[in-house]
C-alpha positions, -999 to 999 in steps of 0.1 A, spaced: 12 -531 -443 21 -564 -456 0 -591 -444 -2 -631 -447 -31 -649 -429 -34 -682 -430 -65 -706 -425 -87 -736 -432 -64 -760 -408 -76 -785 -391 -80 -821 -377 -85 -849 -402 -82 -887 -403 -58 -903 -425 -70 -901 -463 -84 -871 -456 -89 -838 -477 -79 -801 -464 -78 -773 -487 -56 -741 -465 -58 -707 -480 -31 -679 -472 -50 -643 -475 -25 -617 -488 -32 -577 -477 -14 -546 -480 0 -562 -514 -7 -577 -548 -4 -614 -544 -6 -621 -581 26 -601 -587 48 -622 -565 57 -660 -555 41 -677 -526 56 -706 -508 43 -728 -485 62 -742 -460 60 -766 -428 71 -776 -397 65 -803 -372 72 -807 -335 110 -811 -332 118 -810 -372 130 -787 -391 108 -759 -416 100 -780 -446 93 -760 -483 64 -783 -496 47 -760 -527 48 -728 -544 39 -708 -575 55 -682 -590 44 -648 -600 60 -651 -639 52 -684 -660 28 -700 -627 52 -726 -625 48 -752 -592 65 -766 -573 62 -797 -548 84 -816 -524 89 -853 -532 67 -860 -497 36 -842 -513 36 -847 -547 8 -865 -566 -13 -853 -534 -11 -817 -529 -16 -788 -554 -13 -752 -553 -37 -727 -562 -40 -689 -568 -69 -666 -569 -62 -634 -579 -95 -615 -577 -95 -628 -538 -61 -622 -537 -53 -653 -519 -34 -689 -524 -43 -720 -517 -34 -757 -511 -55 -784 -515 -41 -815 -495 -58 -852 -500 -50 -883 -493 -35 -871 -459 -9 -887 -439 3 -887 -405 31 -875 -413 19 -842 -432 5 -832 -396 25 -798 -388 20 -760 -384 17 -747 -423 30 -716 -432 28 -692 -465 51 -666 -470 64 -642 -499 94 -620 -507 96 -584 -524 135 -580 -525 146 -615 -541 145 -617 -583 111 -634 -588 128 -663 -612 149 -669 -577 120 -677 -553 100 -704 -570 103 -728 -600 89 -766 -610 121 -777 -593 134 -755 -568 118 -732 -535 137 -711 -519 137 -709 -483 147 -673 -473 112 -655 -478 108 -617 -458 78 -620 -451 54 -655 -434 18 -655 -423 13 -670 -384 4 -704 -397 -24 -731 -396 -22 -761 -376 -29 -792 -393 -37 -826 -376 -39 -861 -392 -45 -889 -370 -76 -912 -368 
């Protein structure tokens, strides 16, 4: 069974560091992209990072970039994203999430995510406010 758990969220003041990691099961992470997205009270799902499963290429939303960077460990077959210098405004519910069915040069390159992933963890809650 095809499993995404995601944890390490949190509450942090403004400048602050959080590092999230998305545990893949019932698959082999390292053979497939990971995105992760967001989504705040009221907005929209927002695609801030991923990394694909070919070259490793990243990729990061204008709001995040310079501040965020995504990881991948295979042997623990889990992702992660390392967040500093925190905002306000990166205060959401994160989500990872991976596909099987789309071509793998489709889901995830330096400048494009794509938002149609099958499958998405339950997500993390992240707070930044002082």
């Amino acid at each position: 069974q095809v499993q995404l758990v995601e944890s390490g969220g949190g509450l942090v003041p403004p400048g602050g560091s959080l590092t999230p990691s998305c545990a893949a099961s019932g698959f082999t992470l390292g053979y497939y992209a990971i995105g992760w997205f967001r989504q705040a009270p009221g907005k929209e799902r927002e695609g801030v990072s991923c990394i694909s499963s070919s070259d490793g290429s990243t990729y990061y939303a204008d709001s995040v970039k310079g501040r965020f960077t995504i990881s991948r460990d295979n042997a623990k077959n889990t992702v992660y994203l390392q967040m500093n210098s925190l905002k306000p405004e990166d205060t959401a519910v994160y989500y990872c999430a991976t596909d099987f069915t789309v071509y793998p040069g489709q889901l995830c390159s330096s400048t494009y995510i794509y938002t149609g992933y099958e499958y998405w963890g339950q997500g993390t809650q992240v707070t930044v406010s002082a």
